[in-house]
C-alpha positions as CSV (number, residue, x, y, z in Angstrom):
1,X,58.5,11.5,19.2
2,X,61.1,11.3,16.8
3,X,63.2,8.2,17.4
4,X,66.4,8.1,15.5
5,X,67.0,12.0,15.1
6,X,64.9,14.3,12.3
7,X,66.8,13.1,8.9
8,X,67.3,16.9,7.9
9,X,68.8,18.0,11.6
10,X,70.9,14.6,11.4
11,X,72.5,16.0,7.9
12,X,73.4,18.9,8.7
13,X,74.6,18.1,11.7
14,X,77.2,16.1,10.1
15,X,78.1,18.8,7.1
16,X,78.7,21.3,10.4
17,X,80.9,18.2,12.0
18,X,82.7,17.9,8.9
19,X,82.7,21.3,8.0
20,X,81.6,19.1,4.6
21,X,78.7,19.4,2.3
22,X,79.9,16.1,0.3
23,X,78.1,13.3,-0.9
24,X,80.3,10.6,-2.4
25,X,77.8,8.7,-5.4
26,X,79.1,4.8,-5.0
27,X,78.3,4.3,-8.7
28,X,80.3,1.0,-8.9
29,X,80.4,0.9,-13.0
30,X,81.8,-2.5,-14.4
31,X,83.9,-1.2,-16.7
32,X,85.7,1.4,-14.4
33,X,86.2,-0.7,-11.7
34,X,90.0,-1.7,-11.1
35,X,91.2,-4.8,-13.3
36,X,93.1,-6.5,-10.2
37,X,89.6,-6.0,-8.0
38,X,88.0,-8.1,-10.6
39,X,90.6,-10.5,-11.7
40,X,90.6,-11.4,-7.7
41,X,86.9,-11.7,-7.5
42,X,87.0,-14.3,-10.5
43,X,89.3,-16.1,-8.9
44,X,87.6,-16.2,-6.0
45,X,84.4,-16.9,-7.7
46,X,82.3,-19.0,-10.1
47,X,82.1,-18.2,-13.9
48,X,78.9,-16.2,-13.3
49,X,80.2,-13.1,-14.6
50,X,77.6,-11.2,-12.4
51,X,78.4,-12.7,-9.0
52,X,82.3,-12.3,-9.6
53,X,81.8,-8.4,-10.8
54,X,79.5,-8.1,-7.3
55,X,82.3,-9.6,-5.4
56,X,84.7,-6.9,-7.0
57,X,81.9,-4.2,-6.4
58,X,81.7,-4.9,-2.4
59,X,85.8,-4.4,-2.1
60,X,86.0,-1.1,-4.3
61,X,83.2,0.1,-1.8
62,X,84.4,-0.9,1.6
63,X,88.0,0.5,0.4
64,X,86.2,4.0,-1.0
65,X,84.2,4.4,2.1
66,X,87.2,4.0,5.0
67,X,89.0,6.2,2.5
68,X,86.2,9.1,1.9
69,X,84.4,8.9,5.3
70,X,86.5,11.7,7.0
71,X,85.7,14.4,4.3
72,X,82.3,13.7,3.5
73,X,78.9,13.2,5.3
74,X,77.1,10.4,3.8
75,X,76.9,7.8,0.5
76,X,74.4,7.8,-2.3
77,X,74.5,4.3,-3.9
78,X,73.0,4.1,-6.9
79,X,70.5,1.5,-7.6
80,X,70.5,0.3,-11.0
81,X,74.6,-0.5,-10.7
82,X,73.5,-2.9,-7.8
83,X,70.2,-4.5,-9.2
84,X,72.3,-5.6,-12.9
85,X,73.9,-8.3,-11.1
86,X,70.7,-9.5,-9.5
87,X,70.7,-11.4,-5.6
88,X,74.3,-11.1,-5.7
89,X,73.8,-7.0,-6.6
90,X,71.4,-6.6,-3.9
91,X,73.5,-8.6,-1.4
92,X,76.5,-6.0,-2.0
93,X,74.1,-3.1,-2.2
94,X,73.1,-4.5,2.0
95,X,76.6,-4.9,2.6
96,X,77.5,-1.9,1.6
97,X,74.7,0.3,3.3
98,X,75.9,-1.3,6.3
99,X,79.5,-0.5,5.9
100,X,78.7,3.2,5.7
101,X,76.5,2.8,8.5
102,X,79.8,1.7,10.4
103,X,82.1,4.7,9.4
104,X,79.0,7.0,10.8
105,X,78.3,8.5,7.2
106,X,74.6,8.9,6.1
107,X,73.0,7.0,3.3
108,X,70.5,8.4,0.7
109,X,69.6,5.5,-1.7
110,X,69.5,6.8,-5.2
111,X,66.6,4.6,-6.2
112,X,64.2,6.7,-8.2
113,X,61.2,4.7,-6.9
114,X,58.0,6.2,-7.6
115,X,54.1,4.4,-7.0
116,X,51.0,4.4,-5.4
117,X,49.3,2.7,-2.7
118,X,50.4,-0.5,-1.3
119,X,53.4,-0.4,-4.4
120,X,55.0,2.8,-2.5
121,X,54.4,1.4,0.6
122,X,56.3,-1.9,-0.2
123,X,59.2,0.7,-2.2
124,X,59.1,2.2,1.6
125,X,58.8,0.0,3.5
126,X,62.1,-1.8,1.6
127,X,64.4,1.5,1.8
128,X,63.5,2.3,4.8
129,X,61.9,0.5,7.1
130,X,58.7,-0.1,9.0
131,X,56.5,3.0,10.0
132,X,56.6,1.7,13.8
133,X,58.7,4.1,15.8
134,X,59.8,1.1,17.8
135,X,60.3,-0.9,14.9
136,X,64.0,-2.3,15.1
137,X,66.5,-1.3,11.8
138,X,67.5,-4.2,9.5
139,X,70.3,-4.5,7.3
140,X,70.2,-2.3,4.0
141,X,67.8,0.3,5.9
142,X,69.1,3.8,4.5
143,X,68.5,6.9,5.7
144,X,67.0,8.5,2.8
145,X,65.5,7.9,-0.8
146,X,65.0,9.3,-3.8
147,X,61.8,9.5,-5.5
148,X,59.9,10.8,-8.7
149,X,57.3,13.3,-7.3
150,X,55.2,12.3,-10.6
151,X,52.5,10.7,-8.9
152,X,51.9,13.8,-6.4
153,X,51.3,13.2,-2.6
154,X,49.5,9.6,-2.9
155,X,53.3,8.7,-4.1
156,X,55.5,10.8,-1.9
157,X,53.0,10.2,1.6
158,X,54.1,6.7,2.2
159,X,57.7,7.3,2.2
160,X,57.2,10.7,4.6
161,X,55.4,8.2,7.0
162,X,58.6,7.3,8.2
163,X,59.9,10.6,9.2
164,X,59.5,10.2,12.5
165,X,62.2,7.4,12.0
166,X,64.6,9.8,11.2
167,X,64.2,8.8,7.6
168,X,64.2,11.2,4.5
169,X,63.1,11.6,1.2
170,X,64.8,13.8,-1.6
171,X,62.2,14.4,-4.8
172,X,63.1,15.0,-8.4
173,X,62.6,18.7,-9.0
174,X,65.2,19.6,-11.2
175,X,67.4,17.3,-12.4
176,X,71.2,17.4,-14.5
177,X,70.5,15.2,-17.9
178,X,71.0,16.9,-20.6
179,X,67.0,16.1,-21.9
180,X,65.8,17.3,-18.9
181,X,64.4,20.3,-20.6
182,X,62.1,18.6,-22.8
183,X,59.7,18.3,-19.9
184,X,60.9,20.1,-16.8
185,X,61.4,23.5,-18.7
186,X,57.8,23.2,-20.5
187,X,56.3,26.8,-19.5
188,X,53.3,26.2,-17.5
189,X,50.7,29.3,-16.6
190,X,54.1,31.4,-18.2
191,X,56.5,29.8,-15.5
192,X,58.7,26.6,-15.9
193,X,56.9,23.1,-15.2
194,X,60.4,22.9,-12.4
195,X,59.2,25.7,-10.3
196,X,55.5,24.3,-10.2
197,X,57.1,21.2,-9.0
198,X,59.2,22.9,-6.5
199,X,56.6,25.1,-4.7
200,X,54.5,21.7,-4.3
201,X,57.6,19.9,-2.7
202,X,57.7,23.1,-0.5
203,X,54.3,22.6,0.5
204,X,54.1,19.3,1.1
205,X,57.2,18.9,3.3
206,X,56.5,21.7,5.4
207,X,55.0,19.9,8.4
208,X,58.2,17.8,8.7
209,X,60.2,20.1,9.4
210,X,63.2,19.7,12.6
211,X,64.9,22.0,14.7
212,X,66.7,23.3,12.0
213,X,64.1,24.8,10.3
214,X,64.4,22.6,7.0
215,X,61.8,19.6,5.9
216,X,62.8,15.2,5.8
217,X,61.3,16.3,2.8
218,X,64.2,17.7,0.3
219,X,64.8,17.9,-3.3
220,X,66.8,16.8,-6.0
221,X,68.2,20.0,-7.9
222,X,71.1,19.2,-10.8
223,X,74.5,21.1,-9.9
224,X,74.4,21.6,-13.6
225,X,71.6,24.2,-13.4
226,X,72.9,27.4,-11.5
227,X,69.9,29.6,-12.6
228,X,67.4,27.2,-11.6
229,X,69.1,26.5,-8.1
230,X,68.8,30.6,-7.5
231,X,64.9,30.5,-8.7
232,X,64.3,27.3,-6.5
233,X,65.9,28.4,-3.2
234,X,64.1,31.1,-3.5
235,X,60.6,29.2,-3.9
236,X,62.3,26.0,-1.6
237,X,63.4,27.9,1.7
238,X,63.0,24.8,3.9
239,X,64.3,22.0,1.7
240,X,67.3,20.4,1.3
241,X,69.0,20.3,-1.7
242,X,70.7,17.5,-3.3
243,X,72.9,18.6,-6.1
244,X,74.5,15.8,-8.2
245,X,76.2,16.6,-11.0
246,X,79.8,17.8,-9.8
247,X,82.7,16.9,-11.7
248,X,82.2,14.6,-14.8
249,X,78.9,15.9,-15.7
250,X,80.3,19.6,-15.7
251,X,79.1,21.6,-12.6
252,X,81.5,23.4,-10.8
253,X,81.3,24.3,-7.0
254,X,80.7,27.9,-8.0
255,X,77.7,26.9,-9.9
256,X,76.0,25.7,-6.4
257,X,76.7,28.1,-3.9
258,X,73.5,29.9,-4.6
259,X,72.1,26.9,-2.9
260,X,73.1,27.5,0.7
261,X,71.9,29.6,2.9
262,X,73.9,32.4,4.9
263,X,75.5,29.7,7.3
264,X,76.5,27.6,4.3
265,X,73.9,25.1,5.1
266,X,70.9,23.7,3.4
267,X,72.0,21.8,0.7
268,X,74.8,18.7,-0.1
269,X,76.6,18.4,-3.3
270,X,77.5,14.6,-5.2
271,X,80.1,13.7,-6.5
272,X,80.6,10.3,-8.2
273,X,83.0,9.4,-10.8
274,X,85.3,11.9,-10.2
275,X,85.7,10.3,-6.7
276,X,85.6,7.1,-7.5
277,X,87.8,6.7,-10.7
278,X,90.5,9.4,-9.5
279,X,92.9,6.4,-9.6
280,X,92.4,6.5,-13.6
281,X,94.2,10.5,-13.5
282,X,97.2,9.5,-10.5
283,X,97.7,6.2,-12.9
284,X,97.6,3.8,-10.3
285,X,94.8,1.6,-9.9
286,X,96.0,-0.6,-6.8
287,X,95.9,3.2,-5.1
288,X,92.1,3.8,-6.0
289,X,91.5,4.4,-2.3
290,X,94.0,6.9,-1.7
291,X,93.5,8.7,-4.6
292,X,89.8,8.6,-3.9
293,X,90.8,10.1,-0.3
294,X,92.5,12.7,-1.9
295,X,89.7,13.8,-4.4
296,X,87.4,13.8,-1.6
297,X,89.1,16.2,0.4
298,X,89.5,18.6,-3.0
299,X,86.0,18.9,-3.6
300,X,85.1,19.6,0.2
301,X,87.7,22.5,0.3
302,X,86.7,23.8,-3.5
303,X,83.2,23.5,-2.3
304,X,84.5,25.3,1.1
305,X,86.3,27.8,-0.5
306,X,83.4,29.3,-3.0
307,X,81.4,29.4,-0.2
308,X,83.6,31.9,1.3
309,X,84.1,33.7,-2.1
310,X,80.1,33.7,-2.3
């Protein structure tokens, strides 16, 4: 028995909801945050630069997500911007799980976490919760992670344990960087090391699959890589694909369509600064949420509308 809903159903269920295929990154950087946010938090605050930024952090997110929640379907924070301010980092990175929680979006933890044994369990175990199906959810519990696949299936098994959770994992395959080529494009057997990593995500997610036909187990594919999204859906048919790399780091929303299937499902696209810091283009950073708002529901509709041209 599934007990909170299978995680891949659960998305998509929400993109067809929405009619929205959006992931908003909450990539709080320090030095793009706005200057009143932080002047308040100082205030507020002692002269630990790290708990005063946190402080600043928390608002920008609680004010992004009541802002973005209506266009997109769930939040992908990203770890490292929470763990450089240490307990007071990780405190804002609960807070503002729980906050998304609250405005009914779905949140993928952008953690990168990759073991073996008892390490991946405890990585697992801290994302996501116990393996009990009648365990109880605590605060900062997401619904997904993501995860190097490096290891093979001794460090992807403990995080698929909790699929029957409703939880979900989303593993590297190909990612957006530019230096990603220097090891995922190394020809292996005269294919590219990617596709070798793809068809053993395929195989190893395919008896977790829900009702609509695609695995907890998805991947990570960079929006930035149009020919390697066509060659992976065609190896991936039952994973999800998480495309980051929207916006600032160059992708357009023709450059993923050839990630969805024939319904327009099967796959969500991130977008992070360009969402977040949309206040720096309207010139008004006491408006951050509205602009925000307002780039949210841009990239749903241009992502909507090359569907339809698709």
């Amino acid at each position: 028995m599934i007990t909170n809903g299978h995680f891949a159903d659960r998305l998509l269920d929400a993109c067809a909801d929405k009619n929205s295929r959006l992931v908003v990154g909450l990539d709080p950087h320090a030095a793009l945050l706005p200057e009143h946010l932080i002047e308040n938090a100082r205030q507020d605050d002692d002269c630990d630069p790290r708990s005063y930024m946190a402080r600043a952090a928390l608002r920008f997110n609680q004010e992004i997500i009541a802002a973005v929640a209506e266009h997109a379907v769930a939040v992908k924070p990203q770890l490292a911007l929470y763990e450089q301010w240490g307990t007071a980092g990780w405190q804002v990175y609960e807070a503002t799980v729980e906050t998304a929680l609250e405005h009914g979006l779905l949140v993928i933890a952008d953690a990168k976490r990759n073991d073996i044994g008892s390490s991946a369990e405890g990585y697992a175990e801290a994302f996501l919760g116990s393996c009990s199906e009648d365990a109880e959810r605590r605060a900062g519990e997401t619904d997904a992670i993501t995860v190097n696949p490096y290891f093979g299936t001794d460090g992807i098994t403990p995080f698929l344990q909790r699929w029957k959770r409703g939880k979900g994992v989303f593993a590297l395959v190909r990612t957006s960087n530019p230096s990603a080529d220097q090891i995922q494009e190394l020809s292996v057997n005269g294919a590219p090391l990617y596709t070798h990593i793809g068809r053993l995500v395929e195989e190893w997610g395919a008896s977790y699959c829900g009702s609509s036909g695609y695995s907890a187990l998805g991947a990570v594919v960079g929006a930035t890589q149009p020919e390697a999204i066509r060659i992976l859906r065609q190896i991936m048919p039952h994973s999800i694909f998480l495309l980051p790399g929207l916006g600032a780091q160059g992708a357009s929303a023709d450059d993923v369509v050839e990630a969805f299937d024939n319904r327009g499902m099967g796959a969500v696209v991130n977008s992070s600064r360009g969402i977040l810091f949309a206040y720096k283009d309207a010139g008004d950073p006491r408006a951050f949420a509205t602009a925000a708002r307002q780039a949210a529901l841009r990239v749903k509709q241009s992502i909507n509308e090359a569907l339809r041209r698709a």
